[in-house]
ChimeraX commands (.cxc) that place a marker at each C-alpha (Angstrom):
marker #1 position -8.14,-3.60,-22.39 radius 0.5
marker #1 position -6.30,-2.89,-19.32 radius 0.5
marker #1 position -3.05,-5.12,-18.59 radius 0.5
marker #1 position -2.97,-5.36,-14.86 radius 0.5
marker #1 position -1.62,-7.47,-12.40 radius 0.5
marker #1 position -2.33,-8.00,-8.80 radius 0.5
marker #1 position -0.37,-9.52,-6.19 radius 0.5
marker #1 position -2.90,-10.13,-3.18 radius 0.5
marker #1 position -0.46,-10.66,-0.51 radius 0.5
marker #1 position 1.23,-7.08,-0.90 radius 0.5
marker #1 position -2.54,-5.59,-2.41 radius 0.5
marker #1 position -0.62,-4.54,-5.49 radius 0.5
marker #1 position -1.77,-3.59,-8.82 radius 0.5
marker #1 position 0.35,-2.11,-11.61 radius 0.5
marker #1 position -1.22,-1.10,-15.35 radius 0.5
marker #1 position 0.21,0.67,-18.37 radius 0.5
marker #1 position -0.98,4.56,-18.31 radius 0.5
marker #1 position -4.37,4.24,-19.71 radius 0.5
marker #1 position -7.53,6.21,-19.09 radius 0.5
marker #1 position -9.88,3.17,-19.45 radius 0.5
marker #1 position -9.80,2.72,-15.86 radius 0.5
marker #1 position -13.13,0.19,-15.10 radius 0.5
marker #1 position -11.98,-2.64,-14.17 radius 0.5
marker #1 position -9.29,-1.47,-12.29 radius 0.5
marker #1 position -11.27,0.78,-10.01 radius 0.5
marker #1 position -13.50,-2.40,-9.52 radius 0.5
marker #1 position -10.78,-4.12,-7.97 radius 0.5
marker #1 position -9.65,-0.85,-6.21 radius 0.5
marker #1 position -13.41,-0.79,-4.45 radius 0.5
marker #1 position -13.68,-4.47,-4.08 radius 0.5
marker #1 position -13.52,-4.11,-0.05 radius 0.5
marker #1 position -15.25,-0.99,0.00 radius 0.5
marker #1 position -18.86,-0.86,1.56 radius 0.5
marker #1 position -21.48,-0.95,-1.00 radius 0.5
marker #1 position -22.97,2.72,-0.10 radius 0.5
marker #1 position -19.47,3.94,-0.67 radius 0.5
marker #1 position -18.22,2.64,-3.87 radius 0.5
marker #1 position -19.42,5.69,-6.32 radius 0.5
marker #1 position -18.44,8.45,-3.81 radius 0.5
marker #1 position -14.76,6.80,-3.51 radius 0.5
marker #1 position -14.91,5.49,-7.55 radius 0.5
marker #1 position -15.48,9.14,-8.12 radius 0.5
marker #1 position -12.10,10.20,-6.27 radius 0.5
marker #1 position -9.96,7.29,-7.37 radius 0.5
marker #1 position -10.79,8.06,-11.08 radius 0.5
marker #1 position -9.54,11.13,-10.56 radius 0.5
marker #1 position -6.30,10.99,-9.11 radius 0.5
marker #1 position -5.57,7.55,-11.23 radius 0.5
marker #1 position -6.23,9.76,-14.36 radius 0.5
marker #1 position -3.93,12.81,-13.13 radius 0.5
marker #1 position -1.16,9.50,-12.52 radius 0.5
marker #1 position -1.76,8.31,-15.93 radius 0.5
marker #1 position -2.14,11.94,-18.00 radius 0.5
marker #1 position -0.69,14.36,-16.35 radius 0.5
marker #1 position 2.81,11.93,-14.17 radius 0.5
marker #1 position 3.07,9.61,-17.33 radius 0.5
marker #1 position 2.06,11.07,-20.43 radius 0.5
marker #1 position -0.08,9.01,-21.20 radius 0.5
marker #1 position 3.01,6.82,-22.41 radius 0.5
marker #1 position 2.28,3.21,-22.26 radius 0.5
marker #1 position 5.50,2.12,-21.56 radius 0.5
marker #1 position 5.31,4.00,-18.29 radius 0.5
marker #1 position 3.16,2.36,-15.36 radius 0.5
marker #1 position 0.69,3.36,-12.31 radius 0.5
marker #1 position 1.15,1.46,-9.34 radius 0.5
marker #1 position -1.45,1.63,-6.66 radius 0.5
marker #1 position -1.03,-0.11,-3.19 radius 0.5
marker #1 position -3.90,-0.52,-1.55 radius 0.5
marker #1 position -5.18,-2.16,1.86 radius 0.5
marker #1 position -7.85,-1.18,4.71 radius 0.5
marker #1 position -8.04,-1.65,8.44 radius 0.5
marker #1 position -11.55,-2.04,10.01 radius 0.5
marker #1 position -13.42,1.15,8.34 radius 0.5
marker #1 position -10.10,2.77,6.98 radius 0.5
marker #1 position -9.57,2.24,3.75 radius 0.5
marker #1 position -6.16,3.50,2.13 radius 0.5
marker #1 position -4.65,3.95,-1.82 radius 0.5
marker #1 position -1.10,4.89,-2.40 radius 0.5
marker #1 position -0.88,5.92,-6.19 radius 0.5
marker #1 position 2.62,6.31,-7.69 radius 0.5
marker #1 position 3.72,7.32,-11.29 radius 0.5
marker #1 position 6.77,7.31,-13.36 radius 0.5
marker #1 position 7.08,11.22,-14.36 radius 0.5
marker #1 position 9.85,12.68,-14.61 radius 0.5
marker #1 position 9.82,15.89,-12.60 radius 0.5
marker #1 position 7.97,17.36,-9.66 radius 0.5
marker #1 position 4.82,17.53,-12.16 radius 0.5
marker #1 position 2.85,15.43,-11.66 radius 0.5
marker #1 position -0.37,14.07,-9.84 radius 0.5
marker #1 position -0.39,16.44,-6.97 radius 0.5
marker #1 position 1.54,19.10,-8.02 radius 0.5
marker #1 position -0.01,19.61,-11.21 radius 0.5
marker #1 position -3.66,19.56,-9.51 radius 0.5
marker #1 position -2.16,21.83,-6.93 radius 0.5
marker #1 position -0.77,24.32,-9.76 radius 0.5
marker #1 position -2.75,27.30,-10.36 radius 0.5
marker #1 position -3.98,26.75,-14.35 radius 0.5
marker #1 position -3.77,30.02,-15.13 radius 0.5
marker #1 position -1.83,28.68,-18.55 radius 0.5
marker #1 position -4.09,25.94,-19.65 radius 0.5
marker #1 position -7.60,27.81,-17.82 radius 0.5
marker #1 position -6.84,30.63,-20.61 radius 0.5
marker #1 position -7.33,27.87,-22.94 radius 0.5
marker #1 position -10.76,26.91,-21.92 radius 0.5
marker #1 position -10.36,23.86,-20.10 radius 0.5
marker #1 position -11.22,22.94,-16.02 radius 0.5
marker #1 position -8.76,23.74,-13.41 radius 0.5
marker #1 position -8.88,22.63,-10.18 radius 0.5
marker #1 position -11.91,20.28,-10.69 radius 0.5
marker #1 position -9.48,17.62,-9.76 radius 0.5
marker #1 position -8.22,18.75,-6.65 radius 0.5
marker #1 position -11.71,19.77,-5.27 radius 0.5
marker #1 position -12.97,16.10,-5.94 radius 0.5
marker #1 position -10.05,14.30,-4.19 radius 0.5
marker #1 position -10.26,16.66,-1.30 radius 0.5
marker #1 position -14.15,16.10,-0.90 radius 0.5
marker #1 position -14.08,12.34,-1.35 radius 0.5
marker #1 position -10.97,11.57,0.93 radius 0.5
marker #1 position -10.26,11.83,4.99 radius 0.5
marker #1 position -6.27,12.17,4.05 radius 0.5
marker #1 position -5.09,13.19,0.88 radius 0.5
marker #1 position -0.76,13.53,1.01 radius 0.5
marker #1 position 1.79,13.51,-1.82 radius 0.5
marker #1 position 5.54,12.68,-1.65 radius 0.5
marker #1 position 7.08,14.87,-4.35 radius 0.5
marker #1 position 10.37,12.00,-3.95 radius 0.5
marker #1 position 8.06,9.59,-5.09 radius 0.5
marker #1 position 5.65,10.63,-7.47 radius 0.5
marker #1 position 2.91,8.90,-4.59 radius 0.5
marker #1 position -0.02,11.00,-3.91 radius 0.5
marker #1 position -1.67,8.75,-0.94 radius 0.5
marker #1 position -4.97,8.72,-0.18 radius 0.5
marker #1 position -7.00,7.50,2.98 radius 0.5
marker #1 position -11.11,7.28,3.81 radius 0.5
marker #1 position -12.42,6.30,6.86 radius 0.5
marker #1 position -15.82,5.26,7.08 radius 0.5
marker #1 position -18.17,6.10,10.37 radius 0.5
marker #1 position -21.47,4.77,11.34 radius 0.5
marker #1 position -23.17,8.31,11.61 radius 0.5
marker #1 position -21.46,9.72,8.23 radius 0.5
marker #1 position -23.30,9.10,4.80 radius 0.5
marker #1 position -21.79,9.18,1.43 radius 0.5
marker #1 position -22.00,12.10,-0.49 radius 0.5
marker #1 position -23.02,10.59,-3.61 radius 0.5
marker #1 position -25.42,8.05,-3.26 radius 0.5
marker link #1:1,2 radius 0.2
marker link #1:2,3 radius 0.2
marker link #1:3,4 radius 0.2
marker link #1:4,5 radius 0.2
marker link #1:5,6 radius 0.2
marker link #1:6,7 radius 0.2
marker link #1:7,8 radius 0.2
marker link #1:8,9 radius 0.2
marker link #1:9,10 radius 0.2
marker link #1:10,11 radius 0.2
marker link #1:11,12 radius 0.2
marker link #1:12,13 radius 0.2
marker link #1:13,14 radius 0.2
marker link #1:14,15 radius 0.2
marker link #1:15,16 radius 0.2
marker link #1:16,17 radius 0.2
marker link #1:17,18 radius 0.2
marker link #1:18,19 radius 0.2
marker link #1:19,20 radius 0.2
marker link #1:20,21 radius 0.2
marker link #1:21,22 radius 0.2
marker link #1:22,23 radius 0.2
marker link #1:23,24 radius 0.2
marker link #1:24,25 radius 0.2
marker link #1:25,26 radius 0.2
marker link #1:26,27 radius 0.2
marker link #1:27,28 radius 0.2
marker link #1:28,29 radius 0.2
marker link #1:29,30 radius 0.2
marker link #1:30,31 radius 0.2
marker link #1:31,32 radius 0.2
marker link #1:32,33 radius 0.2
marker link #1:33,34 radius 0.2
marker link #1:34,35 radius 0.2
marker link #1:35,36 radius 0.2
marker link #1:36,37 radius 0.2
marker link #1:37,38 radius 0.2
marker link #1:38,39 radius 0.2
marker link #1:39,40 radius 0.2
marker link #1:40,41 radius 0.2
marker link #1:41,42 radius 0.2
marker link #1:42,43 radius 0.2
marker link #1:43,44 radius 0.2
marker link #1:44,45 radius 0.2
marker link #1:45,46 radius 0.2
marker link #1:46,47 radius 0.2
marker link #1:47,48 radius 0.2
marker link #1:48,49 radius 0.2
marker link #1:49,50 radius 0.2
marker link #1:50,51 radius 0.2
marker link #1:51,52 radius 0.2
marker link #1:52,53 radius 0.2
marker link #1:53,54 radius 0.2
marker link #1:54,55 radius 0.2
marker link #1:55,56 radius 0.2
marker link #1:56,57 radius 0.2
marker link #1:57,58 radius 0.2
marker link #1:58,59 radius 0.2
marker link #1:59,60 radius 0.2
marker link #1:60,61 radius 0.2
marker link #1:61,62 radius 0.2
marker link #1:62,63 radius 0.2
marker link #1:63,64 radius 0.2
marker link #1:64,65 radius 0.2
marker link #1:65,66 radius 0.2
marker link #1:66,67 radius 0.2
marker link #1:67,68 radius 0.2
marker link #1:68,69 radius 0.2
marker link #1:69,70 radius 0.2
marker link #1:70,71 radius 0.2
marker link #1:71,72 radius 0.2
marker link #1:72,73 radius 0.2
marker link #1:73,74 radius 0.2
marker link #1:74,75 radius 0.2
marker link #1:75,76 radius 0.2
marker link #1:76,77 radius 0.2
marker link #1:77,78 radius 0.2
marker link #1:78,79 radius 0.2
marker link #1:79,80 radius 0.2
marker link #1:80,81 radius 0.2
marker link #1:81,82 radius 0.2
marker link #1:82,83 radius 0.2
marker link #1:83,84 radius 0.2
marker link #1:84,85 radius 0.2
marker link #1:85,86 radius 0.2
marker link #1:86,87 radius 0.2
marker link #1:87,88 radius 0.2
marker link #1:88,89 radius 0.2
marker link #1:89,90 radius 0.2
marker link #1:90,91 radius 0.2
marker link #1:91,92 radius 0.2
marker link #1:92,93 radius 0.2
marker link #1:93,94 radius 0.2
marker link #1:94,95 radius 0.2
marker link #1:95,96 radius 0.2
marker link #1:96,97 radius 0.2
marker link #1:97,98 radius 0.2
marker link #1:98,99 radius 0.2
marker link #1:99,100 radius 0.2
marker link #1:100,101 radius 0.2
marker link #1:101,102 radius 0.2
marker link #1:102,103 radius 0.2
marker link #1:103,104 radius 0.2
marker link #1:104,105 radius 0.2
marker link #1:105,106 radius 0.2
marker link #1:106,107 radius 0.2
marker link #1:107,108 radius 0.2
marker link #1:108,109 radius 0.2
marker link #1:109,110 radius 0.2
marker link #1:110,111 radius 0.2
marker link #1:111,112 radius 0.2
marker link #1:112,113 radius 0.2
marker link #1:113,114 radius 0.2
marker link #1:114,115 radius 0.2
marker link #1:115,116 radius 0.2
marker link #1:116,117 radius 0.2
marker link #1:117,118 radius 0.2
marker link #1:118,119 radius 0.2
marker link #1:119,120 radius 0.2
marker link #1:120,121 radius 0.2
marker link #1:121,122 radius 0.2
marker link #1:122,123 radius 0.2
marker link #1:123,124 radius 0.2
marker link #1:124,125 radius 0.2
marker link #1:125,126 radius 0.2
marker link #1:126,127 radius 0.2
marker link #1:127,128 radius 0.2
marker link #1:128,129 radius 0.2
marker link #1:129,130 radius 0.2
marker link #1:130,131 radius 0.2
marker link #1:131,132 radius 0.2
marker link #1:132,133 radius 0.2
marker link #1:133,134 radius 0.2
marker link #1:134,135 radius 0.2
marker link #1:135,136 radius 0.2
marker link #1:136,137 radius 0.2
marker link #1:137,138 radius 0.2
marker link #1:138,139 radius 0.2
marker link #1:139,140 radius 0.2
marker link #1:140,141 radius 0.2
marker link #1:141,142 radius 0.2
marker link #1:142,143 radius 0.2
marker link #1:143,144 radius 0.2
marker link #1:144,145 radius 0.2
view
């Protein structure tokens, strides 16, 4: 079970780094058009599990904190971790695998999701915040449907 807690007033949720990540991308889409939800679940999943595996550890004691809010049809995330160098979220999906793809496993898939899925996509090394931003037009329809 995932211990979160969300502060509505600052749209504010923190959990210890976990990959069971349901019911906290439920609350993450809560304001998001129906038609939307999977394409944007898709891209949240991904860069909450780079935050959790790749920025944390997977350490419990360490935390994701994700800020969310939306304006009209914009609809913005702001995921920070608690690593402790420049290798996380971001920077790790921006690194070139060529160590871990010689070891059979996907590189890049990350990156190429969270690029497709979102309008903005920006990380603040400082930070450990990879921010993310979608905004939603009358003529566009989801990719994923």
């Amino acid at each position: 079970m995932v211990a979160a807690t969300l502060n509505r007033s600052k749209n504010m949720i923190s959990f210890a780094s976990t990959l069971y990540l349901l019911p906290v991308l439920d609350l993450l889409l809560a304001e998001v058009p129906h038609p939307w939800r999977p394409q944007l679940r898709l891209g949240l999943q991904e860069a909450l599990v780079n935050a959790a595996r790749h920025g944390n550890k997977l350490d419990p004691r360490k935390q994701v904190h994700v800020s969310f809010w939306s304006r009209r049809y914009e609809f913005w995330w702001a995921i920070a971790d608690q690593g402790s160098d420049q290798s996380t979220i971001l920077s790790t999906l921006l690194s070139t695998c060529e160590d871990s793809c010689t070891r059979d496993r996907e590189c890049g898939r990350g990156l190429f999701i969270v690029q497709q899925v979102f309008d903005e996509v920006d990380w603040d090394g400082a930070t450990h915040t990879l921010t993310l931003g979608k905004r939603i037009r009358s003529f566009q329809k989801p990719l994923i449907e």
